[in-house]
N, C-alpha and C positions, 0 to 999 in steps of 0.2 A: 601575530601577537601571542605572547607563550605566555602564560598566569601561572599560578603555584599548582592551581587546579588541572593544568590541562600537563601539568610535570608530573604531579601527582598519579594520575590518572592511566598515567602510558607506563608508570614506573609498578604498579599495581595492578593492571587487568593481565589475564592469560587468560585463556579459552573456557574454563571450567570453572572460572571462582567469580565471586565480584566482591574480595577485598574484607573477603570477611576477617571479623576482629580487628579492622583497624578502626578506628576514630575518624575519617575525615568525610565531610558530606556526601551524599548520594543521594540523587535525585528518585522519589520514588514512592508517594502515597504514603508518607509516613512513619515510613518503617524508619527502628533507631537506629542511630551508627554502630555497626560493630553488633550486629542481635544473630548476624550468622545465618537467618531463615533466607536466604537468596538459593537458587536453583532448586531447592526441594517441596513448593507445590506448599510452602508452609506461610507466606508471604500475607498479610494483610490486605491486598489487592482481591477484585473478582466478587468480593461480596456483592449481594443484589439491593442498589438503593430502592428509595422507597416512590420509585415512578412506576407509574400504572404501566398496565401492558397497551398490546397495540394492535391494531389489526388493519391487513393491507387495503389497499395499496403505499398509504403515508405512514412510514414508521417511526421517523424520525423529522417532528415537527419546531422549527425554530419557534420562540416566545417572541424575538424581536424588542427585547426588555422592556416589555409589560409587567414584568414580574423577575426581579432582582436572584431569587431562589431559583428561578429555573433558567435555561441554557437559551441565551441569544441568536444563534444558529448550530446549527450540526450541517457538517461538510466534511467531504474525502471521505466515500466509501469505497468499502471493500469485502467480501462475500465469500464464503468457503463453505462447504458441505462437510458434515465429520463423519469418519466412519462408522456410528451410529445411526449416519442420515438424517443427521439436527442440523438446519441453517443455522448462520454464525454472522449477524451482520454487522460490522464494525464501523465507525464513521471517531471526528472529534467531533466532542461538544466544545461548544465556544462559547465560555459563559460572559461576560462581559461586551462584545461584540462580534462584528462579522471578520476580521482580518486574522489574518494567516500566524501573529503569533500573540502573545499574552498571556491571559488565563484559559488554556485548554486542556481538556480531560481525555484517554483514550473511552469510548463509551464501544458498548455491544449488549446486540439484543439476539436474542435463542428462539427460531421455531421446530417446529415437527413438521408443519404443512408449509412452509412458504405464506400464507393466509394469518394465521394467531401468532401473534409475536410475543412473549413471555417481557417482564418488566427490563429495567435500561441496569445492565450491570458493569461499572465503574473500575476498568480494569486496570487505570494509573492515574492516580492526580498528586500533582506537586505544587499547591497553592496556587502561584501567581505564575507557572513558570509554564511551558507548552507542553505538551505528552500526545505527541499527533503522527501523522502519515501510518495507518497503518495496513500493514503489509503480511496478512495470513497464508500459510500453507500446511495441508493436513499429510501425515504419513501413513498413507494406506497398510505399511505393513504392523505400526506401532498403533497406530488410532492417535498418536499426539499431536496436538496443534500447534504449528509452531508461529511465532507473532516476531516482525521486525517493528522498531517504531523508533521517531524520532525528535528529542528532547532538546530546548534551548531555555536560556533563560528567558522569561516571559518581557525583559527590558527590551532584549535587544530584537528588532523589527524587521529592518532594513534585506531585504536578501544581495543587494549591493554592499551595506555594511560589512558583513558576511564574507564577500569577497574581496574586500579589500583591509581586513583586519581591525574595523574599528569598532567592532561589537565587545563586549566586557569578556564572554566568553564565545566558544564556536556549536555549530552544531553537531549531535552527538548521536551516533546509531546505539539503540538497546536491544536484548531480545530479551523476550519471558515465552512461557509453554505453557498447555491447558493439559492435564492427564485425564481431566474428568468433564467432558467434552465440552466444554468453554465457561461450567460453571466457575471454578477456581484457575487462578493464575499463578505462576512462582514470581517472586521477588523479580524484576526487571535488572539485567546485568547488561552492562556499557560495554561493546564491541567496538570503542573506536579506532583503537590501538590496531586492531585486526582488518576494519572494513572500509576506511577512510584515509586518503593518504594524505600526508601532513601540507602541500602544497593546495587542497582543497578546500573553498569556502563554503558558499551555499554547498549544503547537501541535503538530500531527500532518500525515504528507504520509501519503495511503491511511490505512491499509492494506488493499491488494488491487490490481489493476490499475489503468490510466491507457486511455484509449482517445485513436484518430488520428480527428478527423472524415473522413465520407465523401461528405459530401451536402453543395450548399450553396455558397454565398459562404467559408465558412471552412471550407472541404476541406484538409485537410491539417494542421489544428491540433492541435498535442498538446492534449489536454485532460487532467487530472491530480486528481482528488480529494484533500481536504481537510478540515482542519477547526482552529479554533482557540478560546479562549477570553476574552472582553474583562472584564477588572473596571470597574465604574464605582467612580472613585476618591470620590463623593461619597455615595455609601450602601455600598460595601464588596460589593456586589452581584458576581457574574460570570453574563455572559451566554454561552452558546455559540454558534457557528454552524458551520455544514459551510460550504464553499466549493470553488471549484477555482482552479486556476490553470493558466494556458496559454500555450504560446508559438507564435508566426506563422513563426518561421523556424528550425526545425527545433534549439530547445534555447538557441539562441544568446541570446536575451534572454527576460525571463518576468514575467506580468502577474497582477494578482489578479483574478479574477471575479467571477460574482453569491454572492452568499450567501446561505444557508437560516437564519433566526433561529431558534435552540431545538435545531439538528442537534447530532451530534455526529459519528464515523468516519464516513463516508459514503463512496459506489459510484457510478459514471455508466455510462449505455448511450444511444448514438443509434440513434432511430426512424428508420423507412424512411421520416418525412416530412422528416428531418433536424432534429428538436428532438432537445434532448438530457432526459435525463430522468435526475433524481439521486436512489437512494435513502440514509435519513438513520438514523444511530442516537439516538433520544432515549429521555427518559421519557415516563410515561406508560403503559405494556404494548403500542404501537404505533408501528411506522415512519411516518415521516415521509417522502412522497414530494413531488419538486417539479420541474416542467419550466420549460425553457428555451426559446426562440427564437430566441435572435441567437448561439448557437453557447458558449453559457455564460457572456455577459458580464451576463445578469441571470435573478434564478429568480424562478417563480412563491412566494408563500407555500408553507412545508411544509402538507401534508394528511394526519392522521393518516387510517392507512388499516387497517380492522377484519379487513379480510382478510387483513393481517400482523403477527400479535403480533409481540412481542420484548421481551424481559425486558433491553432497553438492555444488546444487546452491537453488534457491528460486523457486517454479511450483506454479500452483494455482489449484485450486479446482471450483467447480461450479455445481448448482443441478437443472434439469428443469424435465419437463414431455415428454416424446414421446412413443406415440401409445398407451397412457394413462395410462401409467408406469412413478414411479419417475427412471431417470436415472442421475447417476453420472458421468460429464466428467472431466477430471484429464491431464493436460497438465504441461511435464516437459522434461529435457534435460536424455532422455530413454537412459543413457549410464553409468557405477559405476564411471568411469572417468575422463571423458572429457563431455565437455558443446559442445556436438552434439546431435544430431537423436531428435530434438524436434519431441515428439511424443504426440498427446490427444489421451486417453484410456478411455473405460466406464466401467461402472459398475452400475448392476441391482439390487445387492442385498447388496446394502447401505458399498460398498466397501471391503468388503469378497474377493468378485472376480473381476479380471480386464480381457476385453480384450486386444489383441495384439497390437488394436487402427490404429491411422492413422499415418502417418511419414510424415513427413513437409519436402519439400527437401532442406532448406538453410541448405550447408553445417557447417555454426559456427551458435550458440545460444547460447540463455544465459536464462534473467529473460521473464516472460509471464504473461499471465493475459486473460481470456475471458468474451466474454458477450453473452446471447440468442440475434439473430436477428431472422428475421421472415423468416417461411416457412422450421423452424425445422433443422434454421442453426448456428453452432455458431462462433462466430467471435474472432477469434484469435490473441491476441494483442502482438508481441512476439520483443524481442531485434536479431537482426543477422546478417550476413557480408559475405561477398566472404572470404575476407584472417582473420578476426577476428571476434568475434561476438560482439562488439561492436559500428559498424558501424553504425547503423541504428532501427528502431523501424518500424515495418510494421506492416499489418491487412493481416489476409487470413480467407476466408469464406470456411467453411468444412461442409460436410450434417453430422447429427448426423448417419444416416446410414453408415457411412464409419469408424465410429468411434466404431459400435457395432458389425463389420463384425467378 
């Protein structure tokens, strides 16, 4: 279905702009039509509301609307470290209820330790409409954070709908950037035109990190996880795939990558050979893993892999050094089922083989996301509850030795 808005829209975005001085809507905390403050760090977004801070391991507690002013659940996190060495921990607030679209906020909270979490800072809200999935990666050579997220109108629900064009409008990738290490954000600008291709419905950016390549002919690419859904309009069929998307110059323009046929959420980490390697949420009771070569502009087939159930929710991936080895930690809900037994698992030889890993003992989980902290530990950004796993969004700190036993 093609709207005035979505004419609009492709007839106006290029890489570097988001349409300033013209008049027509734009989703985004506020800001007026036509004010120009988009990309320059000048935006109305990022200010710190007036919620207390927070301290681990619960950072991010739903109200359950007991209280209409505060956020019904927070869901979909995602975790990054800045070149400062400030945690960054992202999720949506979901103010009116628990489901995936409606009234959602982007929310983040800032530590120093991992431990004391600084107050909740409100980095997109667009009234009634969703401002969610998000998807952070930091530039070790710039220090700037850069943020994927993904906006729909708060009416339309259905992720079916979505795929079959009967939602009012479609879903829409944005990016905005932190200069000043996650306090302040720029104006959020619409990449759809760039990162989504017109035959696609349901779409997602992350949820969980983005990673910088580091190795390589394409050193310095954002690389940015993915996923979307394609109906074929002549059997009514939808196919899914994970994918990424990446940009060569630092945000400024953004390109669609390889894709995994059959993924769904999906996670990237690059190996110390410099392939990239994507893990995938499908069916089935198992992940889908699949590597790259050329820096993510194509993937191998997904490989369902036995060493990773998954009761088809979202895990993340993540690649650090210990004992002067690249090691891969892989954290997801270790059950073909049920979203229990959140487990992080390593692997030494670039995801061939896993360990048994570590087992988290909150009985309900869901979505996760990690980041290296210091002294060879990593910190664990995970969704979980006594009676649901949606209650809550905590941190747990795990030695990487517990992870490779």
């Amino acid at each position: 279905m093609k709207t005035f808005r979505t004419i609009l829209a492709a007839f106006c975005l290029s890489a570097a702009v988001s349409c300033s001085g013209t008049d027509y809507f734009l989703p985004g905390g506020g800001w007026d039509p036509g004010s120009g403050t988009g990309g320059n760090g000048s935006g109305s977004s990022g200010n710190a509301d007036t919620f207390t801070d927070a301290k681990a391991p619960d950072i991010f507690v739903g109200d359950k609307g007991k209280d209409k002013s505060k956020y019904h659940t927070f869901r979909i996190p995602a975790i990054v470290r800045s070149k400062d060495g400030t945690f960054l921990a992202f999720c949506e607030g979901r103010k009116s209820g628990g489901g995936d679209s409606g009234n959602i906020d982007m929310m983040l909270r800032r530590s120093k330790d991992g431990t004391n979490w600084g107050p909740m800072i409100k980095i997109w809200d667009d009234g009634g409409n969703t401002c969610g999935n998000p998807c952070p990666a930091v530039d070790p050579e710039t220090g700037r954070i850069h943020l994927l997220m993904t906006w729909n109108l708060g009416t339309d629900k259905s992720a079916g709908d979505f795929n079959t064009g009967k939602t009012t409008d479609t879903r829409r990738p944005y990016y905005t950037y932190s200069d000043d290490d996650g306090k302040t954000w720029s104006k959020p600008v619409e990449i759809t035109a760039q990162a989504k291709k017109e035959e696609w419905g349901w779409y997602a950016t992350g949820p969980c990190h983005g990673i910088v390549l580091q190795k390589g002919v394409h050193k310095g690419r954002l690389l940015f996880p993915c996923d979307a859904n394609e109906r074929q309009e002549a059997t009514g069929a939808t196919t899914g795939y994970s994918h990424v998307v990446y940009s060569d110059d630092k945000g400024a323009t953004w390109h669609i990558g390889g894709t995994v046929r059959g993924g769904n959420e999906s996670c990237a980490a690059e190996l110390d050979d410099g392939r990239v390697i994507l893990t995938c949420r499908a069916s089935g009771g198992k992940r889908l893993l699949a590597w790259s070569s050329d820096g993510g502009e194509t993937f191998t087939a997904g490989t369902a892999v036995a060493a990773l159930p998954d009761p088809r929710c979202q895990g993340a991936i993540l690649s650090t050094t210990f004992n002067g080895n690249c090691v891969l930690l892989h954290a997801n809900c270790a059950d073909a089922s049920e979203r229990i037994k959140m487990t992080v698992k390593g692997s030494t030889d670039g995801g061939q083989n896993w360990t048994s890993g570590y087992l988290v003992s909150a009985p309900h989980v869901a979505y996760s996301d990690m980041v290296m902290a210091d002294n060879n530990i990593v910190l664990l950004f995970y969704e979980n509850g006594e009676s649901g796993s949606y209650e809550k969004i905590s941190v747990q700190r795990i030695a990487i030795s517990y992870v490779l036993k």
